[in-house]
Structures are given as structure tokens and as C-alpha cells.
C-alpha positions in Angstrom: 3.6 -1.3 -17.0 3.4 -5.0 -17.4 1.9 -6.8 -13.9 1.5 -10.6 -13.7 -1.7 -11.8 -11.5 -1.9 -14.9 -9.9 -2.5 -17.7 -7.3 -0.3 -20.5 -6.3 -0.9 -23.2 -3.8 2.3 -24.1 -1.7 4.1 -25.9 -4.5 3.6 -23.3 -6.7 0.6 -25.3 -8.8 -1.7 -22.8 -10.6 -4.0 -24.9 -12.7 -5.4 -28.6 -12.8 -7.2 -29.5 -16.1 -7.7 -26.6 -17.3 -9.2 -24.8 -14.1 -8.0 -23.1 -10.7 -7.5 -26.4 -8.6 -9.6 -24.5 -5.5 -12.8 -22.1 -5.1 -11.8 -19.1 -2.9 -14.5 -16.2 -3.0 -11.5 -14.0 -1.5 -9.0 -14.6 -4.1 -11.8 -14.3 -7.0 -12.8 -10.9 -5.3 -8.8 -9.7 -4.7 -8.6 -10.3 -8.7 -12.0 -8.7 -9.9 -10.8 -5.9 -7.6 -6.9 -6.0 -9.0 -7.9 -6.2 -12.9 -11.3 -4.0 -13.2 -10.6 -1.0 -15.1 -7.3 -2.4 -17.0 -6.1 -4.5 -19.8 -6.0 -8.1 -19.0 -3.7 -10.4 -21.2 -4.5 -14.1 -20.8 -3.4 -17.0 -22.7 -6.3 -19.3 -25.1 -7.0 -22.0 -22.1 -6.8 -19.5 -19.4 -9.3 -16.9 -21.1 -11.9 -20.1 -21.7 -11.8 -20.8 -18.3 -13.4 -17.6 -18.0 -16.2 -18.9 -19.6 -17.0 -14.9 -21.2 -14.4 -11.9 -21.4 -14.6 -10.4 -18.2 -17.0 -7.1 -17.5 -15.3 -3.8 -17.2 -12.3 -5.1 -18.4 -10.1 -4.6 -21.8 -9.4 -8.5 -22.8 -6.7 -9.6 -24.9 -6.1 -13.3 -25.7 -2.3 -13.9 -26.4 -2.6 -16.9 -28.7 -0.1 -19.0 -32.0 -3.3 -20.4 -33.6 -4.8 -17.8 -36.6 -8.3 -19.3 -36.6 -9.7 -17.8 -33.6 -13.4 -17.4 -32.7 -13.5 -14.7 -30.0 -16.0 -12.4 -29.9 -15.4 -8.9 -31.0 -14.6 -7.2 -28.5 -11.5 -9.2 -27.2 -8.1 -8.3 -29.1 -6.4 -11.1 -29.9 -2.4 -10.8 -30.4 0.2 -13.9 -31.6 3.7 -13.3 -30.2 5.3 -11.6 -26.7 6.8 -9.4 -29.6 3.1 -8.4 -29.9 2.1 -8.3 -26.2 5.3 -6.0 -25.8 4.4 -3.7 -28.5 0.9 -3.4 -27.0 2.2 -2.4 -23.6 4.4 0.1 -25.3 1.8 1.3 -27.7 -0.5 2.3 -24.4 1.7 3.8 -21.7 -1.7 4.5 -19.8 -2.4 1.3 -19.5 -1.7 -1.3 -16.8 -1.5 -4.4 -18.7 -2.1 -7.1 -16.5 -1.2 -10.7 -17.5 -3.7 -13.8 -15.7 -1.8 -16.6 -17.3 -1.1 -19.7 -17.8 1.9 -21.0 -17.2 3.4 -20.4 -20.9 2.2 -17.1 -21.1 4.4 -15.9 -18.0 7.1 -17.9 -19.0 7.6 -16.0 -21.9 6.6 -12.5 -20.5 8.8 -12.8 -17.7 11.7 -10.7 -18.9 9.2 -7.7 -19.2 7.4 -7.6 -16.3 7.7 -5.2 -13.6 5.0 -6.0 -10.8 3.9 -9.1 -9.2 0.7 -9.7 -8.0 1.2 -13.7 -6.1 -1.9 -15.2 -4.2 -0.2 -17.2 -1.9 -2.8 -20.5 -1.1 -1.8 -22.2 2.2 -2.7 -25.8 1.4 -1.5 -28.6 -1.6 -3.9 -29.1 -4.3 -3.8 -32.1 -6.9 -2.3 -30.0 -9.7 -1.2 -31.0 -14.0 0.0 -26.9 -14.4 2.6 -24.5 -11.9 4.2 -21.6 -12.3 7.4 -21.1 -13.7 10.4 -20.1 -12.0 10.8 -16.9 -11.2 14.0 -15.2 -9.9 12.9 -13.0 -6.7 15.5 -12.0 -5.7 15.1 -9.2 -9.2 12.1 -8.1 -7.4 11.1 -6.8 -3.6 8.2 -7.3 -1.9 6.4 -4.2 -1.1 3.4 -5.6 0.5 1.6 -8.5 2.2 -1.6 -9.3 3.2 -2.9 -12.3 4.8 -6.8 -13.3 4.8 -7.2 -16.2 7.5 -9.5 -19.5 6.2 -13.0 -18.5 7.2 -16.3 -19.9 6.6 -16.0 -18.9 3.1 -12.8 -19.9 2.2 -11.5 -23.0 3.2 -7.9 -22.3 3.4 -6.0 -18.8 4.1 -4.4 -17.0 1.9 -1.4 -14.0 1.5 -1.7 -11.4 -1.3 1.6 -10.1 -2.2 2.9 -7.4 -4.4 6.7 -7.1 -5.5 8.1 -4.8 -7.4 11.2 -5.3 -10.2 14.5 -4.1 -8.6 15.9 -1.2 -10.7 19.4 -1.5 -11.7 
């Protein structure tokens, strides 16, 4: 099962230089909670964001370049071909892709689940998501968390769910 995780503000912006454009403690705890325990696929920019790979998580780093200095115990994979061949390789698995932009670009077509953070505010923003067709998928929850004196702004977690044919 392939999920995409993510946050958008209300233009759909997901990154600005290289970094979430906001600081909400509710959307960092929502995605700790979402992607503890399972595979998390992120692009070369979006896993050094992270600074580290992330505890209690399986990382992979989808990546073109060959001279890559991760440390050992991230699995780092160069095509979607790859990625796709993973998820097949570990049906157990939820493999959860973080990003960026590129990387859900091109996984698009295989995904079955996603997992929007829905940011109710404009941020200055250089990255957004792609495009995505929703009317292939149907949302099967949403939650709202009101601004509050930790986060600024309020936010809506949704989950939707690929349409079978």
C-alpha cells in the first residue's frame, strides 16, 4: 500500500527554501503519529530537511544522484520503477511517501491513500503540490484542529482513499 503524507497551505504550497513554510506542533505530532512504525519514502531535499532519519522509522531516500552519503541505515533507491518494486517486494509494509513535490509527481499513478494536512492560512511559498485528480479518490475522513495557543493557524487532516474501478 503506497500512502502520500502531507501539508498544504490554502494554495496548495508545501515547501519554501527547502523547509515547511510554517511551525505547527499539531501537524509535526499528526505525522510522527501517521509514519512511526512504517517505511517512509522521501525525496534528497525533503529527507535533509529532516536533519537525521527519523526514529522508529524504516527511511528510504528516493534519489537520480549515485554518490550518496547517507548513513547506513537509510536505503536509498534511484527510479519510481524502484520505489514500486520496493512496495511490491514488502506487501506488509505501508510505504508512506513525505515528498517533495517531484517525488509525488511521479508516484502519483501508484498511490492509493492520501494523507492532506489542510493549513488554513497563505504562506510565502518557492514549492506546491502537484495536481492531483480527486475526484479518483473519496474522502473517508476529516478532522479539524482549531488554531490554539500552540498553533497559530487551524488545520484539517484528511484521509482519501483511491476509487476502485
Amino acid at each position: 500500500m503506497m500512502i502520500f503524507i502531507w501539508a498544504e497551505d490554502q494554495h496548495h504550497a508545501i515547501g519554501h527554501k527547502g523547509q515547511l513554510p510554517w511551525h505547527l506542533p499539531a501537524d509535526m505530532a499528526f505525522f510522527k503519529q501517521t509514519t512511526t512504525g512504517h517505511t517512509l519514502v522521501s525525496g534528497s531535499r525533503t529527507f535533509a530537511s529532516y536533519k537525521k532519519p527519523l526514529p522508529n522509522r524504516k527511511n528510504v531516500v528516493l534519489t537520480t544522484r549515485t554518490e550518496t552519503d547517507y548513513p547506513s541505515n537509510v536505503t536509498v533507491l534511484h527510479s519510481v520503477d524502484d520505489v514500486v518494486a520496493y512496495e511490491h517486494a514488502h506487501p506488509n509494509e505501508k510505504v508512506i511517501i513525505s515528498g517533495g513535490a517531484k517525488v509525488f509527481k511521479s508516484l502519483l499513478p501508484y498511490v492509493d491513500t492520501l494523507i492532506r494536512t489542510r493549513v488554513q492560512h497563505t504562506f510565502k511559498a518557492d514549492t506546491y503540490m502537484p495536481e492531483i485528480d480527486y475526484d479518483q479518490f473519496q474522502l473517508v475522513s476529516s478532522t479539524s484542529h482549531p488554531a490554539d495557543e500552540k498553533n497559530q493557524y487551524g488545520l484539517t487532516f484528511e484521509r482519501w482513499e483511491r476509487k476502485q474501478h
